[in-house]
N, CA, C and O atoms as a MOPAC input file, in Angstrom:
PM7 MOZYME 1SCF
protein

 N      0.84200 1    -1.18200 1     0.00000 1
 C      0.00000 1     0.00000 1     0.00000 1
 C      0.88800 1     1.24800 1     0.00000 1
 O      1.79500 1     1.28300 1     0.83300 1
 N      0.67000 1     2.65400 1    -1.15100 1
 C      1.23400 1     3.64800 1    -0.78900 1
 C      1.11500 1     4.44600 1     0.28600 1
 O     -0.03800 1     4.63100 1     0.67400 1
 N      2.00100 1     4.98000 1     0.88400 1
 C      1.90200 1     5.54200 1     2.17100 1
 C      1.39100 1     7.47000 1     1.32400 1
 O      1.87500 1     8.29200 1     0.54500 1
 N      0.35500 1     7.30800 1     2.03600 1
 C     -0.20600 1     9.12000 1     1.38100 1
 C      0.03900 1     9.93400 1     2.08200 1
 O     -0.84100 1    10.78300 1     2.22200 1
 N      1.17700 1    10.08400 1     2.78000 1
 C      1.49400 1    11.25400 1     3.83900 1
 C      2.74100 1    11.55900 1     3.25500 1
 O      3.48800 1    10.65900 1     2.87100 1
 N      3.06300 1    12.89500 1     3.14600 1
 C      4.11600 1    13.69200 1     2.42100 1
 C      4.97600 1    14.52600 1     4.10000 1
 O      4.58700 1    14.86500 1     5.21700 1
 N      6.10900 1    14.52500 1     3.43000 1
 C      7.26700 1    15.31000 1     4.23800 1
 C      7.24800 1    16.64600 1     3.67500 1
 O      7.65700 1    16.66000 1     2.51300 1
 N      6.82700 1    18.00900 1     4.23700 1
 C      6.94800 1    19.36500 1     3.75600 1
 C      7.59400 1    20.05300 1     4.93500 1
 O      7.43400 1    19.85200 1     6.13900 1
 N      8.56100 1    21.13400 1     4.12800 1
 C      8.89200 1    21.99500 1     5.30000 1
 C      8.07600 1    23.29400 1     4.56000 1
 O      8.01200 1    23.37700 1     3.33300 1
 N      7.53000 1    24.18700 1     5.37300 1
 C      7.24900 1    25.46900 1     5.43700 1
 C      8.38300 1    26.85200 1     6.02700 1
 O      9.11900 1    26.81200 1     7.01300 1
 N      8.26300 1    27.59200 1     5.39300 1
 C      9.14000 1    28.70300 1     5.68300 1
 C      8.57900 1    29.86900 1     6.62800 1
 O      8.07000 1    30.68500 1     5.86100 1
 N      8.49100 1    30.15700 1     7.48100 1
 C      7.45100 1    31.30300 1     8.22300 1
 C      8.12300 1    32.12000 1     9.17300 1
 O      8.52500 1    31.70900 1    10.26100 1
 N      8.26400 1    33.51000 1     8.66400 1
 C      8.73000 1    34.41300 1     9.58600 1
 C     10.08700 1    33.93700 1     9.90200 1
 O     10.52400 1    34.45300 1    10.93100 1
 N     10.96300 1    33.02400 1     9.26700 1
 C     12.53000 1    32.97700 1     9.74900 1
 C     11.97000 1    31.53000 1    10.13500 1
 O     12.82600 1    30.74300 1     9.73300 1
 N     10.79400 1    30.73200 1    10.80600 1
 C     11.05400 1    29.63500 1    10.72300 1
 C     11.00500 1    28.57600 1    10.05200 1
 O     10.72900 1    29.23900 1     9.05200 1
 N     11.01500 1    27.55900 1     9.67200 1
 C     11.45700 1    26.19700 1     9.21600 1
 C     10.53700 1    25.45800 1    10.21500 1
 O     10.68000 1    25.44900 1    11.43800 1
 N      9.25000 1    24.63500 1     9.26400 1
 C      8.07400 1    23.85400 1    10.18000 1
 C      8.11000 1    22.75200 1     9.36200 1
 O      7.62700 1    22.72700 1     8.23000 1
 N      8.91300 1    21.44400 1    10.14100 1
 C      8.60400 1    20.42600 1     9.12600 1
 C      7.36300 1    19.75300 1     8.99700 1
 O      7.15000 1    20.46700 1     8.01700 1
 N      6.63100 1    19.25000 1     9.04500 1
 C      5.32500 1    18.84900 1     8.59200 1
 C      5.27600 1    17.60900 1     8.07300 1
 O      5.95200 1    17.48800 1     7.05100 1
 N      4.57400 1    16.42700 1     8.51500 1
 C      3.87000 1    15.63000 1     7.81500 1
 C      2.16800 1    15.62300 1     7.50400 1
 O      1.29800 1    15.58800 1     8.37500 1
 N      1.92100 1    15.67000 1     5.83800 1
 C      0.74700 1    15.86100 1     5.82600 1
 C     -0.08300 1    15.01500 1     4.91800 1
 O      0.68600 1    14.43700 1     4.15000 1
 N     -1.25500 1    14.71400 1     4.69200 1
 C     -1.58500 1    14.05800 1     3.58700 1
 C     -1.24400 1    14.70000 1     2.46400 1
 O     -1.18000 1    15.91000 1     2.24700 1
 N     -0.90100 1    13.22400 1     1.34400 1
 C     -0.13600 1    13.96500 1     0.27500 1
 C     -1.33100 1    15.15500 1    -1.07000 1
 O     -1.04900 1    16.04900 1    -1.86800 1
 N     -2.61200 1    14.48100 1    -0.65900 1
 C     -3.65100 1    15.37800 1    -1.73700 1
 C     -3.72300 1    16.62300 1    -0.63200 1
 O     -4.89800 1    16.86100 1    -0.91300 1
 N     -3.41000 1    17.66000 1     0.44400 1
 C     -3.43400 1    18.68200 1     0.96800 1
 C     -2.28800 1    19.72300 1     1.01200 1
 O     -2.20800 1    20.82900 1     1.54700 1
 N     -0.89600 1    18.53500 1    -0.19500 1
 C      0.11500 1    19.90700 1    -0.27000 1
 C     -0.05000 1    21.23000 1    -0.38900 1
 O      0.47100 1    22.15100 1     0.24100 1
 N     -1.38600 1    21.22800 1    -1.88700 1
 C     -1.73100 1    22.11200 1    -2.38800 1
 C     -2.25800 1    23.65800 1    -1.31300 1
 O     -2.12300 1    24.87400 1    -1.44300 1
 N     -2.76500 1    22.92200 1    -0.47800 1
 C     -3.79800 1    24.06200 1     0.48700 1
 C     -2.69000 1    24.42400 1     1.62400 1
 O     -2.66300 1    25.62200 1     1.90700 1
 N     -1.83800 1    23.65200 1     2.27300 1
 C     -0.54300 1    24.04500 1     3.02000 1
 C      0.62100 1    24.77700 1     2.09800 1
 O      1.49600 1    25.38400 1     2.71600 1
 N      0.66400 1    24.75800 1     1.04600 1
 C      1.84800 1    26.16100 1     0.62300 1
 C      0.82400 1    26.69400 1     0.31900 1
 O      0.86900 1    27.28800 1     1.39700 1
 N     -0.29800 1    27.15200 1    -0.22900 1
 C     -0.96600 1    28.24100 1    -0.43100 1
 C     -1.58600 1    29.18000 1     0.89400 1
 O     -1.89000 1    30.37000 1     0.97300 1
 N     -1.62400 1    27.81600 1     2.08900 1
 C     -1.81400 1    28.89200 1     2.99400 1
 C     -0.30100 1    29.12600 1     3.53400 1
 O     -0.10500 1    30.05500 1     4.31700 1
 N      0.52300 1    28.48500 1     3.21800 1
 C      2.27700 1    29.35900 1     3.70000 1
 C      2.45800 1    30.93200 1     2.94500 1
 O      2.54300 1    32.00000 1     3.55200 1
 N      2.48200 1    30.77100 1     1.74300 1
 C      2.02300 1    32.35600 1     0.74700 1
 C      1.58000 1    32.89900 1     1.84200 1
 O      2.28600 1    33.61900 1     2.54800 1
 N      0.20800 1    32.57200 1     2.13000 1
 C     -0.83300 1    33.61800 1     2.56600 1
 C     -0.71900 1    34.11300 1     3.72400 1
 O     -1.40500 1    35.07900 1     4.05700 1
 N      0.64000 1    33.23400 1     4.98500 1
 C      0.55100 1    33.63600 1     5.99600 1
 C      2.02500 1    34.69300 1     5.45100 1
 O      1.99100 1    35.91800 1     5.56200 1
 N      2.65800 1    34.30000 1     5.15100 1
 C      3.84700 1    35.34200 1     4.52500 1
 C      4.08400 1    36.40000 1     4.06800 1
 O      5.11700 1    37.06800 1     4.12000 1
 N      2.36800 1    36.74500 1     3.23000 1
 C      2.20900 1    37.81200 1     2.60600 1
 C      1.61600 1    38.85200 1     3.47400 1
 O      1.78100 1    40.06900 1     3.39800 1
 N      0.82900 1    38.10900 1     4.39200 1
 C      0.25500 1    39.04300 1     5.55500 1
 C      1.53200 1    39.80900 1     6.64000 1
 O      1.56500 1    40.97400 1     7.03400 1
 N      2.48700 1    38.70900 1     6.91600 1
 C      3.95200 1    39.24600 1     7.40800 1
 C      4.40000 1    40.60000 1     7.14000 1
 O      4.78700 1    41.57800 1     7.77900 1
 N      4.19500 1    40.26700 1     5.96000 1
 C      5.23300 1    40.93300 1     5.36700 1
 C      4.96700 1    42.79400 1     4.98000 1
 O      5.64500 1    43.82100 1     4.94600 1
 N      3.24800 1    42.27800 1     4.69700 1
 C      2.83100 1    43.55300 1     4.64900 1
 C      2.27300 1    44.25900 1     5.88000 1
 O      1.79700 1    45.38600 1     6.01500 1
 N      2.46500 1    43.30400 1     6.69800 1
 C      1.81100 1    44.37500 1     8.23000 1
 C      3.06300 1    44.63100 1     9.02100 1
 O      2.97400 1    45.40500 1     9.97400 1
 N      4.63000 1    43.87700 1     8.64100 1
 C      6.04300 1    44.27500 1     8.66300 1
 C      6.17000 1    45.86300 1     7.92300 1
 O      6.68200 1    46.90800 1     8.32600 1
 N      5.63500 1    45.59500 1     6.98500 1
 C      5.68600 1    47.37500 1     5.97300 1
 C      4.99600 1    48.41800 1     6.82700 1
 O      5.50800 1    49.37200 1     7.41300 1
 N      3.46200 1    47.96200 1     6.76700 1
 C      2.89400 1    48.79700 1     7.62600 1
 C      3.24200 1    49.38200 1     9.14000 1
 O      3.04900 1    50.58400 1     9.32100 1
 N      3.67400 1    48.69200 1    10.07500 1
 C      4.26800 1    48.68700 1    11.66500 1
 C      5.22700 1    48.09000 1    11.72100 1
 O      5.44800 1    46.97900 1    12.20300 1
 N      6.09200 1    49.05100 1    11.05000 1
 C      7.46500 1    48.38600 1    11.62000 1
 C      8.01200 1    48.73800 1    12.64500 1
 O      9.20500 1    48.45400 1    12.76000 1
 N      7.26300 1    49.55000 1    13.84600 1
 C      7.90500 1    49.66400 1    15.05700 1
 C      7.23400 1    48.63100 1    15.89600 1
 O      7.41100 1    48.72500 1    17.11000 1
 N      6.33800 1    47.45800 1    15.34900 1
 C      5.50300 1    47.00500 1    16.03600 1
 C      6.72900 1    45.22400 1    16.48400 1
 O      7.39600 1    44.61400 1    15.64800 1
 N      6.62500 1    44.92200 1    17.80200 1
 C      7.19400 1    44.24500 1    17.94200 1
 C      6.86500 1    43.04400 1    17.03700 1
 O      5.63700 1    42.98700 1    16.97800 1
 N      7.65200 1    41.64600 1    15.99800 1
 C      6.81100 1    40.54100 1    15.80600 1
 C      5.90600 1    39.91300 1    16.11200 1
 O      5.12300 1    39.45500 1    15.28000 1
 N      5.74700 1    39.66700 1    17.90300 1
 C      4.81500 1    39.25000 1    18.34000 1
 C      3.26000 1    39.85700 1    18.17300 1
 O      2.24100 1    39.17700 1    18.29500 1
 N      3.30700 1    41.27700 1    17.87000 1
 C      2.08200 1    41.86400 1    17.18700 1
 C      1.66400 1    41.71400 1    15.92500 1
 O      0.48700 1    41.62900 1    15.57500 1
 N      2.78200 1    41.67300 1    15.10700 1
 C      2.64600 1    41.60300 1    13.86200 1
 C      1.91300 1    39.90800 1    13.29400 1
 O      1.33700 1    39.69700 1    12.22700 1
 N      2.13500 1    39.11100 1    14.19200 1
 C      1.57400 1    37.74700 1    14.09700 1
 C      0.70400 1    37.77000 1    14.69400 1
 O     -0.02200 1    36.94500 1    14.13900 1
 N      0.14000 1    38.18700 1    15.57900 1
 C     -1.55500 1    38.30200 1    16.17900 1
 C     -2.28400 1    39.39300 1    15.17100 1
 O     -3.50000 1    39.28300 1    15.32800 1
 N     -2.01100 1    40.26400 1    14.33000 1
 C     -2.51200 1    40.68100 1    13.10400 1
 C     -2.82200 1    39.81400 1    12.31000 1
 O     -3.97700 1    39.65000 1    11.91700 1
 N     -1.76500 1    39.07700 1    11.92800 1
 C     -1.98000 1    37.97000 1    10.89100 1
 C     -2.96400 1    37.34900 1    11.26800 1
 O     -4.04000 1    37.18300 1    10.69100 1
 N     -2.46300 1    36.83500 1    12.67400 1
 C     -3.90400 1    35.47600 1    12.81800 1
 C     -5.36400 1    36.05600 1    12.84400 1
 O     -6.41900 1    35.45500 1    12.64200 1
 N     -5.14300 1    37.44500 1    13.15900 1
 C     -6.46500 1    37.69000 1    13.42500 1
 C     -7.18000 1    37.77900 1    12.07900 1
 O     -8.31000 1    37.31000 1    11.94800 1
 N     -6.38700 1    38.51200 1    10.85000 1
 C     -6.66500 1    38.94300 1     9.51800 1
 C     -7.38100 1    37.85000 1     8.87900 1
 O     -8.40700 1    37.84400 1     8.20000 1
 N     -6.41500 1    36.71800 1     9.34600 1
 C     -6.74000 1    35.25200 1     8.62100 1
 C     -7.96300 1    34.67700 1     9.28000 1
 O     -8.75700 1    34.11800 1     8.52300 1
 N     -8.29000 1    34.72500 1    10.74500 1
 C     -9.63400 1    34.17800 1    11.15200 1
 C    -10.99900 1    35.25300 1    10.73800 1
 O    -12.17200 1    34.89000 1    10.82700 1
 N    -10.51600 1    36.76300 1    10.23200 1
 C    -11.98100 1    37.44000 1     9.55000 1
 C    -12.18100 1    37.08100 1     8.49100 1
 O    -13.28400 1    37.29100 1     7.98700 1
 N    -11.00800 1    36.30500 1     7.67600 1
 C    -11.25000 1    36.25100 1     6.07700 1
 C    -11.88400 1    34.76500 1     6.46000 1
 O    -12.25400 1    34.30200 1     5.38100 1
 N    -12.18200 1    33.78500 1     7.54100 1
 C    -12.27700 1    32.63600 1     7.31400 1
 C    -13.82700 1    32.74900 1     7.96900 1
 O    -14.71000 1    32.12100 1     7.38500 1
 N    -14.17600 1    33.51700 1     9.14400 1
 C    -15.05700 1    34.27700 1     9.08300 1
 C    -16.29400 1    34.56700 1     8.20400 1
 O    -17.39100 1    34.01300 1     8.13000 1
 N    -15.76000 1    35.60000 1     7.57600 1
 C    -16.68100 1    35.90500 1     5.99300 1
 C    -16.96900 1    34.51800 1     5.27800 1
 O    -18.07500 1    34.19000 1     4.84800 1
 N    -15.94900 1    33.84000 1     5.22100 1
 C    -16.22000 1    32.45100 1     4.23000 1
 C    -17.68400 1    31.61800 1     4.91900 1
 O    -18.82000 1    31.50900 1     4.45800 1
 N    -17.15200 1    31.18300 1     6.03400 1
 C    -18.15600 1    30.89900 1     6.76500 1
 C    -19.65200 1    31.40300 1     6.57200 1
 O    -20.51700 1    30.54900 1     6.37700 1
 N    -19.99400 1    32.72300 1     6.61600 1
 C    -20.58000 1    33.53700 1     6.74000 1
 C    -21.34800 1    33.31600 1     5.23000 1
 O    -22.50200 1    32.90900 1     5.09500 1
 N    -20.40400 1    33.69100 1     4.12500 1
 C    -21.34400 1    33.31100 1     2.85300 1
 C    -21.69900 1    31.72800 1     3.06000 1
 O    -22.85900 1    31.32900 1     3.15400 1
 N    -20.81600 1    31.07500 1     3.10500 1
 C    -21.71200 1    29.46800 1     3.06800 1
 C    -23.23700 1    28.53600 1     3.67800 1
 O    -23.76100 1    27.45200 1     3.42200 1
 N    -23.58500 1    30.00800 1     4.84800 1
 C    -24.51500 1    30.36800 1     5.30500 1
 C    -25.41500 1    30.82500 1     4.56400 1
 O    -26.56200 1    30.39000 1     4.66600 1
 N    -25.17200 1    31.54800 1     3.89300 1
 C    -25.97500 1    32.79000 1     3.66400 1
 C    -26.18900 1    32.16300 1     1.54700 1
 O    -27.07800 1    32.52500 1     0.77600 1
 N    -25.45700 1    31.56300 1     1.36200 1
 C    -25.97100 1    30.97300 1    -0.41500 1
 C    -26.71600 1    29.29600 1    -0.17200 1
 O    -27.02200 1    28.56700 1    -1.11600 1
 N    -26.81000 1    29.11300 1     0.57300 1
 C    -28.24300 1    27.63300 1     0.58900 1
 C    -29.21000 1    28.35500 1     1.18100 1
 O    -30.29600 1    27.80300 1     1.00500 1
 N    -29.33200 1    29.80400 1     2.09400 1
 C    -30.08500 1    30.29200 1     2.35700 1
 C    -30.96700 1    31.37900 1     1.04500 1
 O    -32.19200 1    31.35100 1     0.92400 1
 N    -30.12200 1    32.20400 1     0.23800 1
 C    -30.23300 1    32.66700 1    -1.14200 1
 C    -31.25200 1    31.66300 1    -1.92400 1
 O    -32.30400 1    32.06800 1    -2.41800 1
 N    -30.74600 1    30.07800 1    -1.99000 1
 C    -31.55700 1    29.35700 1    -2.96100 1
 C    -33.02900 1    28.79100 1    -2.31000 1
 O    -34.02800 1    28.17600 1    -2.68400 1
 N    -32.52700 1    29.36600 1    -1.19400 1
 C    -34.05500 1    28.53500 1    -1.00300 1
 C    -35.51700 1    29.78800 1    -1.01300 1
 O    -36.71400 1    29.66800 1    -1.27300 1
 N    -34.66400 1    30.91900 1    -0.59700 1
 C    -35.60600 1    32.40700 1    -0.96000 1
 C    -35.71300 1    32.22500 1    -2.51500 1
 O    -36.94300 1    32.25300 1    -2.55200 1
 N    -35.41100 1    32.08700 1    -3.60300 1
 C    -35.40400 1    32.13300 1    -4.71400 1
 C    -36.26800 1    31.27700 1    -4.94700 1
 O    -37.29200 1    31.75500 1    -5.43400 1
 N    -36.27400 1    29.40400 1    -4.68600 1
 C    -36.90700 1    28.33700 1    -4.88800 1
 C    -38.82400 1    29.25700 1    -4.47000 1
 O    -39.82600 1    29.25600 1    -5.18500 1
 N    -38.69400 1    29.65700 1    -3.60300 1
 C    -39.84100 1    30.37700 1    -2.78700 1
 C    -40.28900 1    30.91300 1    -3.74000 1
 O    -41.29300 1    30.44400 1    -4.27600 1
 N    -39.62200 1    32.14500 1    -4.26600 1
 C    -39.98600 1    33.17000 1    -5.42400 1
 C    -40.79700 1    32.84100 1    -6.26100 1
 O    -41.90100 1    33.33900 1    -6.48000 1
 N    -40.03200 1    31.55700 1    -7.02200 1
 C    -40.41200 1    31.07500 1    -7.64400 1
 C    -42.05500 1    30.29200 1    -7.70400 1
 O    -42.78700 1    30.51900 1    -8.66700 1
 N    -42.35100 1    29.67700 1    -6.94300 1
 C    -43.50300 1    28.51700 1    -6.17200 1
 C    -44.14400 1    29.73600 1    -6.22800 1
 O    -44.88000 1    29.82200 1    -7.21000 1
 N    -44.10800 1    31.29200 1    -5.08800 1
 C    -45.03000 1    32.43000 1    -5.10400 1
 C    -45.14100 1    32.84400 1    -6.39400 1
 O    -46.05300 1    33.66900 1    -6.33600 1
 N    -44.85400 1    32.79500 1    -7.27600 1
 C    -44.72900 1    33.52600 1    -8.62000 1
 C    -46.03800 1    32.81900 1    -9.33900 1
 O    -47.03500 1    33.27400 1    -9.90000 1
 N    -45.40800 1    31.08100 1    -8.96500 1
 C    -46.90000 1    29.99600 1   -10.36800 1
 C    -48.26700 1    30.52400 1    -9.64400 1
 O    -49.29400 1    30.77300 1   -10.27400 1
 N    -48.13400 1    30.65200 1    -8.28700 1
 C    -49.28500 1    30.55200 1    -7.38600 1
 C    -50.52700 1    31.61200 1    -8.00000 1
 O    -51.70200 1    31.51400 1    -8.35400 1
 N    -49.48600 1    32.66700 1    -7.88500 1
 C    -49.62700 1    34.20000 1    -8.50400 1
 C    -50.53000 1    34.21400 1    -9.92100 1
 O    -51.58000 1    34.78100 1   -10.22200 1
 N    -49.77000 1    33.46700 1   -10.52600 1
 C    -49.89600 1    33.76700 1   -11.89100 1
 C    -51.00700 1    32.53100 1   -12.34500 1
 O    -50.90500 1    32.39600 1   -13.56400 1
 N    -51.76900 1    31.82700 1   -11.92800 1
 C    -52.71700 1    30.83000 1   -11.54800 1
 C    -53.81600 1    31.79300 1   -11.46800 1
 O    -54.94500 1    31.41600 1   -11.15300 1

C-alpha cells in the first residue's frame, strides 16, 4: 500500500516547520504558507515599530476574519436558494 502522507517543510517568519501531511493537501498548506507570509510581510511594511509578536496576532487575526466571511457566505448561499426556490412557487401561485 502507498503511504499518502508527504514530508513538507514550510518557511514562516525565519522559521522552518517540518510537517507531515496528507499527500492530496500539499496544495492548500503552501498556499496557505504564501498567505501567511504575505500578511507578514505587509503588516512588517505597515508597523514596523511594532514588535513581531504583534505583527503575528494581526496575521492570525486577519486570517480568522477572512475565514469568518467564508463561513458567513456558506450560510448565507443555501439560504439565497431557497428564498429564490420560494420566489419562484409564489410567482406559479400568482400567476394561476
Amino acid at each position: 500500500m502507498k503511504d499518502d502522507n508527504l514530508k513538507i517543510n514550510v518557511q514562516i517568519g525565519g522559521l522552518r516547520l517540518p510537517l507531515r501531511i496528507a499527500r492530496n493537501d500539499e496544495e492548500m498548506y503552501r498556499k496557505a504558507e504564501k498567505m501567511v507570509v504575505k500578511y507578514i510581510d505587509k503588516f512588517q511594511k505597515q508597523y514596523s515599530q511594532r514588535p513581531t509578536e504583534e505583527i503575528l496576532i494581526m496575521v492570525a487575526y486577519q486570517i480568522a476574519v477572512m475565514v469568518s466571511k467564508q463561513e458567513l457566505s456558506e450560510d448565507i448561499i443555501p439560504l439565497a436558494d431557497k428564498i429564490q426556490l420560494l420566489d419562484q412557487e409564489l410567482e406559479k401561485l400568482l400567476s394561476e
